[in-house]
N, C-alpha and C positions, 0 to 999 in steps of 0.2 A: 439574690436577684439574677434573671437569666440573663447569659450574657451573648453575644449577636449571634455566636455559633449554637448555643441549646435552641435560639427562636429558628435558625437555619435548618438546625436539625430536625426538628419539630417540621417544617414545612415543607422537606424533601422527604421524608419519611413515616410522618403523622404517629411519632413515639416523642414521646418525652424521655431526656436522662436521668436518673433520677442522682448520680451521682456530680460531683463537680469536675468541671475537667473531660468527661465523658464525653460528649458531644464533639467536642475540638479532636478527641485522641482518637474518634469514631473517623470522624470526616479527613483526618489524616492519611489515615490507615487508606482509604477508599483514593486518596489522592493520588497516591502513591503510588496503588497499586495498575492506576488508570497513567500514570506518567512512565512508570518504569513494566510493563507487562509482561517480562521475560524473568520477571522474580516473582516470590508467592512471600504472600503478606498475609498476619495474625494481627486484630489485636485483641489487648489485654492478657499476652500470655504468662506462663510460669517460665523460669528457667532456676534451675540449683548452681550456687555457683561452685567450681568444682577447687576449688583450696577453703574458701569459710564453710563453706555449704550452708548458704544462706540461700532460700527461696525471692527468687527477683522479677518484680513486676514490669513486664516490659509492653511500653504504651504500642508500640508499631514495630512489629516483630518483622522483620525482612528476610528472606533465607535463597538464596542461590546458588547452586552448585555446591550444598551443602555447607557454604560459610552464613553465617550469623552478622545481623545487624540489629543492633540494640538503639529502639530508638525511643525517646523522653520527648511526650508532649505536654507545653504549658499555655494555656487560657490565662492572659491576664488581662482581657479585655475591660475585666468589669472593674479592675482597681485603679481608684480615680476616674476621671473626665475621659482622657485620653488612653486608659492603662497603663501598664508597670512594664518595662523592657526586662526581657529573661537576664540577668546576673551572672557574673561569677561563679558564686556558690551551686548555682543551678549544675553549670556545667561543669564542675566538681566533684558534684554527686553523680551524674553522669561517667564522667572519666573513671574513677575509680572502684564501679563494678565493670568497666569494660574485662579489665583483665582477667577476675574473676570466672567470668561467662564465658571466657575465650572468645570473646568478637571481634571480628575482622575488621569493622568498625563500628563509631557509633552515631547518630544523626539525632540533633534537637530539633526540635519543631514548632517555633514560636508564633501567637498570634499577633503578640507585636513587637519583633523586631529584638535586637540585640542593643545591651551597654557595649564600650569599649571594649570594659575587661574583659567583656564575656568574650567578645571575636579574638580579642591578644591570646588567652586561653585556649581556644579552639584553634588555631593555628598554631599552638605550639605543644599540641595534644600529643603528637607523637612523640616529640623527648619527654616530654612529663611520664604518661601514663602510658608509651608503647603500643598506641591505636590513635589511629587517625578519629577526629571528630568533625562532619558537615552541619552547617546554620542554613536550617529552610524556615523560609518564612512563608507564612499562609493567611492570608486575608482574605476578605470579601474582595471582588473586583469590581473596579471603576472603569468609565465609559471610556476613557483614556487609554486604559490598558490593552483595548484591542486596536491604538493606534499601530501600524504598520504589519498585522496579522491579514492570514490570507481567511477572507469569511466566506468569498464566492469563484468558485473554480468552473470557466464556461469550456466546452472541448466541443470542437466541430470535428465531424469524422467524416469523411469522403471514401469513399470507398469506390471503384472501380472494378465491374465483371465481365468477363470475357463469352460474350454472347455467340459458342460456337456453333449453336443452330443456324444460324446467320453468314457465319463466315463466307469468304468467296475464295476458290480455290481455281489459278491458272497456269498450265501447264507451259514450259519452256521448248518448247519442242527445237532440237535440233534437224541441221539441212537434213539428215538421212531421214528421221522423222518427219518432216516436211515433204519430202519426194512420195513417200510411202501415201500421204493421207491427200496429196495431188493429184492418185492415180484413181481416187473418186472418184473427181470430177469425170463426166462426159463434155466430148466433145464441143459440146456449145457452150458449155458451165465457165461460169469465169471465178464463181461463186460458190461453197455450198453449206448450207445453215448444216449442222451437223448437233440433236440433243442429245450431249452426254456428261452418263455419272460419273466419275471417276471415284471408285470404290479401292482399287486394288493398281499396284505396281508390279510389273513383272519382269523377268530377264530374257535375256533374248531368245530362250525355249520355249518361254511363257507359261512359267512357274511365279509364283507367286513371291517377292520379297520382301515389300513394305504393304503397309495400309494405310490410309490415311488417319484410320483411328490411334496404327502407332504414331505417324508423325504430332498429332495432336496432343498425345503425352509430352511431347518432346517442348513444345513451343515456349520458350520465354520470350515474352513479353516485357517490349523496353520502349513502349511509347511513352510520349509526351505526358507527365502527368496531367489532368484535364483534358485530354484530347477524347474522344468519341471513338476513333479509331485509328486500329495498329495495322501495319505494312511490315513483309519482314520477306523472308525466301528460304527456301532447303534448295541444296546443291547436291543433287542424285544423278551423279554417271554414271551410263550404261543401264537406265529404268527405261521400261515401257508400260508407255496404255494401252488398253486396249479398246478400238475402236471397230465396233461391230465385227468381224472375223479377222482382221487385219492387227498389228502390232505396231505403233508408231514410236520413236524411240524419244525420249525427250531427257533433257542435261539439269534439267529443277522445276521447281513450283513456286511458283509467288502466290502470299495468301492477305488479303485482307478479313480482319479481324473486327467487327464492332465491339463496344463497352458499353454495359448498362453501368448509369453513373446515379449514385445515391448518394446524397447530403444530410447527417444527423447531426443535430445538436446536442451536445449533454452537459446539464446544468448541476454542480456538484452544490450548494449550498445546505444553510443551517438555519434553525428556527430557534434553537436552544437558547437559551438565557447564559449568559456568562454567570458564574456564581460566584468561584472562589480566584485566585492567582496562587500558583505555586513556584517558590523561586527560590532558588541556591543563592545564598549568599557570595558562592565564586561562580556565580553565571550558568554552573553548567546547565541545572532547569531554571526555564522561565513559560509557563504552561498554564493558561487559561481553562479552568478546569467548568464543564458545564453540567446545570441542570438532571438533564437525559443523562449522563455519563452518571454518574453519582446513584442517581437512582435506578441506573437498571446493576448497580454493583449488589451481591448481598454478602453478609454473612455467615457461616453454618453456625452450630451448635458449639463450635472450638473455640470460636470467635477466627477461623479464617475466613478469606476472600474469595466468595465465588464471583469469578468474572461472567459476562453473557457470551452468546455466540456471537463469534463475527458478522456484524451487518452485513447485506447486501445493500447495494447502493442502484437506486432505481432511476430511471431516467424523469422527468419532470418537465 
């Protein structure tokens, strides 16, 4: 009789297993490989063990940095109403190819849950057998389980740009400066409109020192977050402008600066279906594992894990 992981399997991937157990030790392998992504994951592999030399079948083959994890997956869903909790003896037979295999450790992966002895056992795996042994539990998930999970991530971005086509740029002109562009005026003048670029900064031979394009490298900006526009000044003594043939000396510049201000929202959410739960019996995983996730996993021809390419994540 199929038991909830061959019909799961069956529906993420439109294969049937034909073996028992297959389905569970399939969707393990994919769990794993999607919780932990910095390790490469086999299943169903071989391994010799190196004192019996015994050929060992290993349900969720784990390998990083060249150490070995041997991991035993068991389905007992379909025994009884409720299923049969993995045993003892399970983890037993577990413990005592570890050494064999030389694995660094080893990981069971039950669909339902552990007896006592079995967890007394696995916590005491290391004086016994001289390898550590982890209890992952994996089931179908319930609505409950994505109580206190983040499902929708909203991010407003502000961004502020410094609109220096715009800018306004005024010259500080000192008294000597001041006398120099009074000698304009005619004598009836009290006043005199005067249209000028200010391109260029010069010294008092009227050689060229600064630009305004250099000062505009220069300029950080420390307005008011949200403000429209920044106020700020350069202090240049001994610069001159130049006004129509004449050189007036000026001590700085004050510049007001507009902001183009743009507002985006980005909405990080998910469609996915929760499927499975992945959980360490010492807490370290507890990982909602989805739909999309599972099936964009494959396997090669080895029975390893090809993972996909990193998403890009699109705005909405």
């Amino acid at each position: 009789m199929p038991t909830i992981f061959d019909t799961l399997h069956e529906e993420l991937f439109n294969s049937k297993c034909t073996k028992e157990g297959e389905a569970f030790e399939r969707i393990a392998t994919l769990a794993m490989s999607i919780a932990c992504p910095d390790a490469d994951f086999s299943h169903d592999s071989k391994v010799r063990g190196e004192f019996s030399k015994s050929l060992y079948q290993i349900d969720v083959h784990q390998k990083k940095n060249g150490a070995l994890t041997f991991g035993e997956a068991k389905d007992y869903t379909g025994r009884g109403k409720e299923g049969a909790k993995v045993g003892r003896p399970d983890l037993q037979k577990l413990g005592g190819a570890l050494p064999d295999v030389e694995a660094e450790r080893g990981v069971f992966y039950s669909a339902t849950g552990y007896t006592r002895e079995a967890m007394k056992y696995a916590s005491a795996a290391t004086n016994i057998v001289g390898v550590p042994i982890d209890l992952m539990h994996i089931r179908p998930s319930i609505e409950s389980d994505m109580d206190g999970r983040i499902q929708k991530i909203v991010l407003t971005i502000t961004s502020q740009t410094p609109v220096f086509s715009k800018a306004t740029w005024t010259p500080i002109v000192t008294p000597a400066g001041d006398r120099v562009l009074k000698a304009l005026l005619k004598e009836e003048q009290e006043h005199i409109a005067i249209n000028l670029r200010v391109d260029f900064f010069y010294d008092s031979k009227g050689s060229i020192k600064a630009s305004i394009e250099d000062l505009s490298r220069l300029i950080c900006v420390n307005n008011d977050f949200g403000s429209d526009l920044a106020h700020a000044s350069f202090h240049l003594p001994n610069h001159y402008i130049k006004v129509g043939e004449i050189f007036a000396e000026i001590s700085g510049l004050e510049y007001s600066v507009p902001f183009s201000i743009k507002t985006e929202k980005l909405e990080i959410i998910t469609n996915d279906e929760p499927k499975i739960l992945l959980r360490a019996e010492d807490g370290s995983i507890n990982k909602i594992i989805t739909d999309k996730q599972l099936k964009e996993m494959k396997f090669d021809d080895s029975g390893m894990v090809i993972r996909p390419n990193p998403s890009i994540l699109k705005k909405t």
